[in-house]
C-alpha positions in Angstrom: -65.1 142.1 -28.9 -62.9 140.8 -31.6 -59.8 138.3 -30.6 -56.8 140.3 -29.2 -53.1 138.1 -30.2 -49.7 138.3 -31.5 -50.7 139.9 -35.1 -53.6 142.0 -34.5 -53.8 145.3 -36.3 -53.9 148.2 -33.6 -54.2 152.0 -33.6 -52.5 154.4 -30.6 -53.2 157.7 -30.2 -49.5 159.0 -30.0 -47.6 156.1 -32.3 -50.4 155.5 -35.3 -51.1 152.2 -36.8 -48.9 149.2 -35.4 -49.1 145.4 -34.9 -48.8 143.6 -31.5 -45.9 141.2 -30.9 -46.9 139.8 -27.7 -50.2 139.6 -25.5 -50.6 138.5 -22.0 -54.4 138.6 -21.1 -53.8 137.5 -17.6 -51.9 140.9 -16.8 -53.3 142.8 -19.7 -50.0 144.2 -20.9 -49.1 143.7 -24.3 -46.2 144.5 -26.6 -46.4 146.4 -30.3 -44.1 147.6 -33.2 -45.0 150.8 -34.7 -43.7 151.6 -38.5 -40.2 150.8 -38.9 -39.2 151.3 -35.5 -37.1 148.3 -34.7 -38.4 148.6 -30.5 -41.6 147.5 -29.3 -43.3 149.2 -26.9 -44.8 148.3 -24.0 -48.5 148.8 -23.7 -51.4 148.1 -20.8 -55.3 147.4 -22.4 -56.5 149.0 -19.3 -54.6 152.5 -19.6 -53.4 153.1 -22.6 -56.4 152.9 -24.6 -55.7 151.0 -27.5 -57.8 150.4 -30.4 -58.5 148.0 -33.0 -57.8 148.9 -36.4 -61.0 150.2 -37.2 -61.5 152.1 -34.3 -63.4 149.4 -32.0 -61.8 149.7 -28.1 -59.8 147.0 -26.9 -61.4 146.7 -23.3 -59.6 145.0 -20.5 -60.8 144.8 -17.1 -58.1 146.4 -14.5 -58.8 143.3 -12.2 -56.9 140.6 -13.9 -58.6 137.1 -14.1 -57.3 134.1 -11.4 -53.8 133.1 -11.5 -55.0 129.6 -12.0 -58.6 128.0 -13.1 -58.9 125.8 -11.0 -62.0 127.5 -9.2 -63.6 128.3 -12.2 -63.4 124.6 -13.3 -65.0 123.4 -10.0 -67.9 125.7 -10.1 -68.6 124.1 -13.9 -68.3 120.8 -12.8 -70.4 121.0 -9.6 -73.1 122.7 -12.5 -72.7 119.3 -14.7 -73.0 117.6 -11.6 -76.5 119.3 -10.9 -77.6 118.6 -14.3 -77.1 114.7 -14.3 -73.4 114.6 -15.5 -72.0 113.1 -12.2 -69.6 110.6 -13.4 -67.3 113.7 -14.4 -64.3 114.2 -12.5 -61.5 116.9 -12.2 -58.0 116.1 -11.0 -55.6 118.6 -9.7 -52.0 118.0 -9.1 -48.4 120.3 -8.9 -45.5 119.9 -11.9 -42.6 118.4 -11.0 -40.6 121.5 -10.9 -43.6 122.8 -8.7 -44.2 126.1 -10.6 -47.4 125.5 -11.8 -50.5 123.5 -11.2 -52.5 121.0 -13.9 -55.9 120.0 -14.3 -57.3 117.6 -16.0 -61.5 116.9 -16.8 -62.2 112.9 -17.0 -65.4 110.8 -17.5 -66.1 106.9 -17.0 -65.2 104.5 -14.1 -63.4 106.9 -11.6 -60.1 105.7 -11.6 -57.4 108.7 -10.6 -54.5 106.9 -11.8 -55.6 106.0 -15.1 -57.4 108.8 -16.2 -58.4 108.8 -20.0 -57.4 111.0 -21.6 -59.3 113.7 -24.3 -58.1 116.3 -26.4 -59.0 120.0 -24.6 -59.6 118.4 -21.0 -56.6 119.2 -19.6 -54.7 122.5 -19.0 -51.6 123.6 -17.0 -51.4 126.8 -15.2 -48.0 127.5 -17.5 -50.3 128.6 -20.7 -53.4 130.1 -18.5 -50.8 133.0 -17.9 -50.5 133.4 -21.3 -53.7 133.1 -22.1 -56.3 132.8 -19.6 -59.3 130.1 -21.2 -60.0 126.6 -20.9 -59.2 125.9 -24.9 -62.5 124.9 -25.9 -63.5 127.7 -27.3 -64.3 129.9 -24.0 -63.4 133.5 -23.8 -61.3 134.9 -20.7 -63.3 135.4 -17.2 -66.1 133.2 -18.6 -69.0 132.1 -16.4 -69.8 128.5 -15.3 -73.1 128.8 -17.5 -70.9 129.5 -20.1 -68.1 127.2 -20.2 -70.8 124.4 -20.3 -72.2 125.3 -23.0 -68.5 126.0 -24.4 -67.8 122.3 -23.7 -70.8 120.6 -24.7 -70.6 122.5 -28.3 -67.0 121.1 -28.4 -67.2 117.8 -27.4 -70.2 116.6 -27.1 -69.6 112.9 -27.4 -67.3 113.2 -24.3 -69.4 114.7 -22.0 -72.2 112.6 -22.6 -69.9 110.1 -21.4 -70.7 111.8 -18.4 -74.0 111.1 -17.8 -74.5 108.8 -14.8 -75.0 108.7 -10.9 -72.1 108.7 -8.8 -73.8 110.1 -5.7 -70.9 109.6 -3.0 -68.0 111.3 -5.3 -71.0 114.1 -5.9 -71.7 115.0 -2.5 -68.1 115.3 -1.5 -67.5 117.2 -3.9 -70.6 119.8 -3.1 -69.2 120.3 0.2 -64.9 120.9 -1.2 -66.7 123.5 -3.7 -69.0 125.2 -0.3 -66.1 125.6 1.6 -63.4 126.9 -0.8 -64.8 128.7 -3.5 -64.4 131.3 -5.1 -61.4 131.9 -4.0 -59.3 128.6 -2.9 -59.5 124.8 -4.9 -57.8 121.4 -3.4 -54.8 119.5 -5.1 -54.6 115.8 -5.0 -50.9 116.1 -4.8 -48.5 114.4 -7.1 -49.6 112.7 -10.0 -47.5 108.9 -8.3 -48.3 106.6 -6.0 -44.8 106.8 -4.6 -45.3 109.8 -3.2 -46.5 110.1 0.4 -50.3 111.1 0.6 -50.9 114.2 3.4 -52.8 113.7 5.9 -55.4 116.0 4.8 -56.8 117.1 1.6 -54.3 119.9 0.1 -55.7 123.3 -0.2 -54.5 126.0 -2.7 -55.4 129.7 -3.4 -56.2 130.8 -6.6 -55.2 134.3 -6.5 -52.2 136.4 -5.3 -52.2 137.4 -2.3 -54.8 134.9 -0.3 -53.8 133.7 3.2 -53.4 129.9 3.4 -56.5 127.9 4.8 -55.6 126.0 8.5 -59.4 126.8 9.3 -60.8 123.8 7.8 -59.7 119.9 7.5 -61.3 118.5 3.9 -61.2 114.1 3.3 -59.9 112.8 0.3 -62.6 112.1 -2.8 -64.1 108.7 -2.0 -62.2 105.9 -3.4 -59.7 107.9 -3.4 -57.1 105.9 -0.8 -58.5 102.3 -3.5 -55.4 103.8 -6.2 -52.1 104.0 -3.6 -50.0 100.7 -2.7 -50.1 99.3 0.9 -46.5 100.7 1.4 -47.8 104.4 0.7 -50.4 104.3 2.9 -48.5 103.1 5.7 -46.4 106.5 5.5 -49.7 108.4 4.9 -50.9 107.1 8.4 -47.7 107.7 9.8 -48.0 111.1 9.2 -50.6 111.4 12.4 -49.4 113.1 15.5 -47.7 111.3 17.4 -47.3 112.2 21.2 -43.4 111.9 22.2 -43.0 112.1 25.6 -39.1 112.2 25.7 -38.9 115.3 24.3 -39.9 118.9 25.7 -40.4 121.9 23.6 -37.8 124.3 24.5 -40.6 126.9 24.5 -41.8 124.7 27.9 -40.6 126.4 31.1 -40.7 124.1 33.6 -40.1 124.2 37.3 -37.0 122.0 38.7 -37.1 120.7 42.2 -33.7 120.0 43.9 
């Protein structure tokens, strides 16, 4: 199917020939101006259909893609991991403002802190709304087969960086991908060592409308606790329970003897 953005030549059975204006994949709504009608209208891909200039349909699944990639990205790299590529690595972690989530692919020594850094290996969940892919060349709602083989066509001298056994990290991460996907990934929280580490390994849903996971408990990546100061965690540990026995819930109804 041809490439659907801001630009494209379209045809609508009640307004003619027109251009679109605006495109958002993940919803499949889309904006266009028709002659010299100064408005754009509103249109959906999976209702209205539109057409490319020449006639071909512009399909659009009515199921929009995940809110996030962060699944999708897992399920590639536990796939490179399989194939030899183990010293790959994907870091999760919120913005600031705490509206969206980042990701970001790395290879080498695995060092979460000081991540290098390539062109294409990192995304934020900001422009996958816009425009749901990677940005390596991978088209919307692609498979895990295919966003290797989008990644190793473009960059291959990265990836091969990634050949290499790191057995501990892979096993680990096996297990996060068993017990979340396809619908939940982890977060490895802020992206500072001055902030306090939770106790367990963050948990995040992928898609609208998800429950939150207090089913399962999920460690850390190993090596992971190596990268935070002694002062951090200290406040990580002390965010244990601790029984308080000078306090009772007020949901405790207790019998009083006079």
């Amino acid at each position: 199917m041809k490439p659907v953005a801001p630009g494209t030549v379209i045809f609508h059975h009640h307004r003619g020939y027109g251009v679109l204006t605006a495109v958002n994949l993940l919803t499949g709504w889309v904006s266009a101006r028709f002659g010299q009608e100064k408005r754009t209208l509103d249109l959906n891909l999976s209702t209205d259909a539109v057409q490319h200039a020449d006639g071909e349909a512009i399909l659009f699944r009515r199921t929009p893609p995940e809110r996030m990639p962060h699944a999708r990205l897992m399920a590639m790299v536990r796939e490179l991991h399989a194939a030899g590529y183990q010293k790959l690595y994907l870091y999760h972690w919120p913005t600031a403002s705490g509206l969206h989530w980042r990701w970001q692919l790395f290879t080498g020594p695995r060092n979460w802190m000081h991540r290098p850094l390539r062109q294409g290996w990192y995304g934020s969940g900001a422009d996958y709304n816009i425009n749901p892919v990677m940005g390596w060349g991978d088209a919307p709602g692609a498979s895990s087969a295919e966003l290797v083989d989008a990644l190793s066509r473009f960059d291959p001298a990265g990836l091969a960086q990634a050949l290499g056994r790191d057995e501990d990290h892979t096993a680990w991460f096996a297990h996060v991908c068993d017990v979340l996907l396809p619908n939940y990934a982890y977060s490895l929280g802020a992206d500072t060592p001055a902030t306090p580490m939770p106790l367990h390994l963050p948990i995040m849903a992928v898609r609208q409308r998800l429950p939150e996971r207090h089913d399962v408990t999920l460690s850390y990546p190993p090596g992971w606790e190596r990268t935070w100061s002694q002062d951090t965690l200290a406040r990580h540990h002390l965010l244990r329970a601790v029984v308080r026995h000078d306090v009772i819930p007020g949901s405790w109804s207790l019998p009083l003897e006079l």
